[in-house]
C-alpha positions as CSV (number, residue, x, y, z in Angstrom):
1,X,89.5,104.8,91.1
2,X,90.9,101.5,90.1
3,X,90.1,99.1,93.0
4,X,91.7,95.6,91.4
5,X,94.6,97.8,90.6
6,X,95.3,98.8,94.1
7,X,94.0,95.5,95.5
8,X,96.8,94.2,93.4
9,X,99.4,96.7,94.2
10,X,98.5,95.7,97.7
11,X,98.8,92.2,97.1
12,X,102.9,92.4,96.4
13,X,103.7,95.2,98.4
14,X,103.8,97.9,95.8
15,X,100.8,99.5,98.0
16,X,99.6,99.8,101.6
17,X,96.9,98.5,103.4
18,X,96.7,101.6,105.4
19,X,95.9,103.2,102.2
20,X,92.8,101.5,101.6
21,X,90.5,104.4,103.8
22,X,91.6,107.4,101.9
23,X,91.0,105.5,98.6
24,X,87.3,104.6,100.2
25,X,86.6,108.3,100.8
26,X,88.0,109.1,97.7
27,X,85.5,106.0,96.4
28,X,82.8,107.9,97.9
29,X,83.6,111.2,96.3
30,X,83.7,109.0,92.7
31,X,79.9,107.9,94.1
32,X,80.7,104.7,95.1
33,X,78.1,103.6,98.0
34,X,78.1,101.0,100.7
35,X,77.9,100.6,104.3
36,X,80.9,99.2,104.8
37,X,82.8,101.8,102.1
38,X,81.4,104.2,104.4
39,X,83.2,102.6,107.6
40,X,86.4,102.0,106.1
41,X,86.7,106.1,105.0
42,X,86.1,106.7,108.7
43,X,89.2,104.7,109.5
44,X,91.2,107.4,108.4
45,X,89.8,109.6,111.0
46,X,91.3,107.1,114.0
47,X,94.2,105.0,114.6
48,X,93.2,101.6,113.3
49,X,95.2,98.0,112.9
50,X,95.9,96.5,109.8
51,X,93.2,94.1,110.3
52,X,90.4,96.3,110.9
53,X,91.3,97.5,107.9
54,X,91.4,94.1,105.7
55,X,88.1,93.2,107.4
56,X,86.2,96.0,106.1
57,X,88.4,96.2,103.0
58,X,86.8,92.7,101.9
59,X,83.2,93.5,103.7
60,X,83.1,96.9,101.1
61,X,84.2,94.9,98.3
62,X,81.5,92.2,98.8
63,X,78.7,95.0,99.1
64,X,80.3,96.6,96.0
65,X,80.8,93.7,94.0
66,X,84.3,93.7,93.1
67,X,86.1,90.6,93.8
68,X,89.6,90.6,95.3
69,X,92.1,89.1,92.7
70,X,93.9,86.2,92.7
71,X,97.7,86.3,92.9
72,X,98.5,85.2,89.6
73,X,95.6,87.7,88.4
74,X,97.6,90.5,90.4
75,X,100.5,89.6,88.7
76,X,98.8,90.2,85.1
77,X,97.8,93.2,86.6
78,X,100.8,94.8,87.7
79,X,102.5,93.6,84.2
80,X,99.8,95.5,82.4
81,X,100.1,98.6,84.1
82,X,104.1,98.5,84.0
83,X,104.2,98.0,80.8
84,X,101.5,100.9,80.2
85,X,103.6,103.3,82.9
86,X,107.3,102.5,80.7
87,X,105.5,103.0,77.4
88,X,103.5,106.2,78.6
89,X,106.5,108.0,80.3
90,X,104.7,107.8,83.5
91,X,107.5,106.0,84.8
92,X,111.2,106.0,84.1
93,X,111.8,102.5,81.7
94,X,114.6,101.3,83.9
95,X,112.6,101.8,87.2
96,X,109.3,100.1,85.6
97,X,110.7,96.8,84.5
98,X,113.3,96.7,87.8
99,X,110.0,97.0,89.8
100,X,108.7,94.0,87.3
101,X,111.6,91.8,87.6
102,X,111.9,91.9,91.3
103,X,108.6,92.7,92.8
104,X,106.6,90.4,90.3
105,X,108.3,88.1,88.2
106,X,110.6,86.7,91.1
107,X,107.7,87.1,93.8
108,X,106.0,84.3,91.2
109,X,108.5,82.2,91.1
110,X,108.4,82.6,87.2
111,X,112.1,82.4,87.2
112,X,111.6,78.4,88.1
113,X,109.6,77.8,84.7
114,X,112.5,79.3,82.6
115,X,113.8,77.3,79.9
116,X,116.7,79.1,78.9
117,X,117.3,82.9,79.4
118,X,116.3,85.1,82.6
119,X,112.8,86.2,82.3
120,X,111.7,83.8,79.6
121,X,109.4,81.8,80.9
122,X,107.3,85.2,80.4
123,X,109.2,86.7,77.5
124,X,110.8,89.6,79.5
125,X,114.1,88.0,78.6
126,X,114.6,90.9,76.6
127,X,113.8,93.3,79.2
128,X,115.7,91.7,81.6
129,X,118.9,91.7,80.2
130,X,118.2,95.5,79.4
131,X,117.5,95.7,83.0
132,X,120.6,94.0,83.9
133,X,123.0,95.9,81.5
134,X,121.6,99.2,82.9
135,X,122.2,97.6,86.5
136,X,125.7,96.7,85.1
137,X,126.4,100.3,83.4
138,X,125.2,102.2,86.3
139,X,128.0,100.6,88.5
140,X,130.8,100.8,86.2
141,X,134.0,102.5,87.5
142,X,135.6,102.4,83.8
143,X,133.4,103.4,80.3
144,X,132.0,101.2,78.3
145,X,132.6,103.4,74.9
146,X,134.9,105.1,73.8
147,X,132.6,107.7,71.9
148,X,129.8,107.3,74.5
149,X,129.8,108.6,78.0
150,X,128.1,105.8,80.2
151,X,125.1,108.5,81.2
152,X,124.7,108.4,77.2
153,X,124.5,104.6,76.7
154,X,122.3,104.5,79.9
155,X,119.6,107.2,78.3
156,X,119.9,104.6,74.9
157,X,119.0,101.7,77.3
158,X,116.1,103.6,79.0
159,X,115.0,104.1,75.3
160,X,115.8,100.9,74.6
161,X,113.3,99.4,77.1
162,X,110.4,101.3,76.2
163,X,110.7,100.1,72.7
164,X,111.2,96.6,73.7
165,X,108.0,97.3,76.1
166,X,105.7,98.5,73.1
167,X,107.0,95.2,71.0
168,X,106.3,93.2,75.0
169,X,103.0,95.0,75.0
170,X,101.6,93.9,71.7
171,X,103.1,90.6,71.2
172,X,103.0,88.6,74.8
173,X,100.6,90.5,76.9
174,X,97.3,89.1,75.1
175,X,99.1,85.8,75.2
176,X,99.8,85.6,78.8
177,X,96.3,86.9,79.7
178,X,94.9,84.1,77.6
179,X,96.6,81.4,79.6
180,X,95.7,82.8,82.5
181,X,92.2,82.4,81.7
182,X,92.6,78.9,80.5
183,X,92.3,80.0,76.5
């Protein structure tokens, strides 16, 4: 299991909180060990407040070793494994960078560092206007082709953003993980 990835899930709402004991007993089944990994399984068991939970979310992590990321970190995160999810299949393209755009990138505040598209402050401009034209496309009461049915230019988009994700992917993801850590 993937704790900074759910950690980060958690951390922009994309996961639950209440999740965090079945992952710990699943954890333990991976052979994961600590006292407080233990505990936070057995929550599962018993109704239990949010903040039970947090508290022996971050005592497990402590014994374990695994430190809670930071938002920013989260954010990387996230981008990483939307990207991964559009380009795999695991995830429909359209869906993947929506949940990017407005679960991430405006959660960051990215949008104030723009300069002059949507998105480009982090070089999803691209993706973003795919995004957007999909959006625009999937409320259109008139077509948009007159040889294309708007169902066929909105299966070119999807396809469209999972290209533009594999050129995202190998051109700004290393780049953006570099200033993150100060390179």
């Amino acid at each position: 299991m993937n704790w900074v990835l759910e950690l980060a899930k958690a951390e922009f709402g994309l996961g639950q909180i209440e999740s965090f004991p079945d992952l710990a007993a699943q954890a333990l089944d991976d052979g994961f060990d600590s006292p407080s990994l233990c505990t936070l399984a057995g929550l599962s068991l018993v109704p239990t407040g949010n903040e039970e939970i947090r508290s022996y979310l971050r005592l497990a992590l402590q014994e374990l070793r695994i430190e809670w990321p930071s938002k920013e970190k989260s954010a990387l995160i996230l981008l990483h494994y939307f990207i991964d999810q559009i380009i795999d299949g695991s995830i429909e393209p359209h869906e993947g960078i929506h949940t990017i755009i407005w679960n991430i990138y405006h959660q960051m505040d990215w949008c104030e560092s723009d300069n002059h598209y949507a998105g480009d402050s982090i070089h999803i401009e691209r993706l973003y206007g795919l995004c957007d034209t999909y959006d625009d496309l999937s409320e259109a009461t008139v077509r948009w082709d007159k040889h294309k049915t708007n169902d066929e230019l909105k299966m070119l988009i999807q396809q469209e953003i999972r290209a533009e994700a594999e050129v995202y992917k190998d051109k700004y993801l290393a780049q953006l993980d570099n200033q993150a850590d100060g390179k």
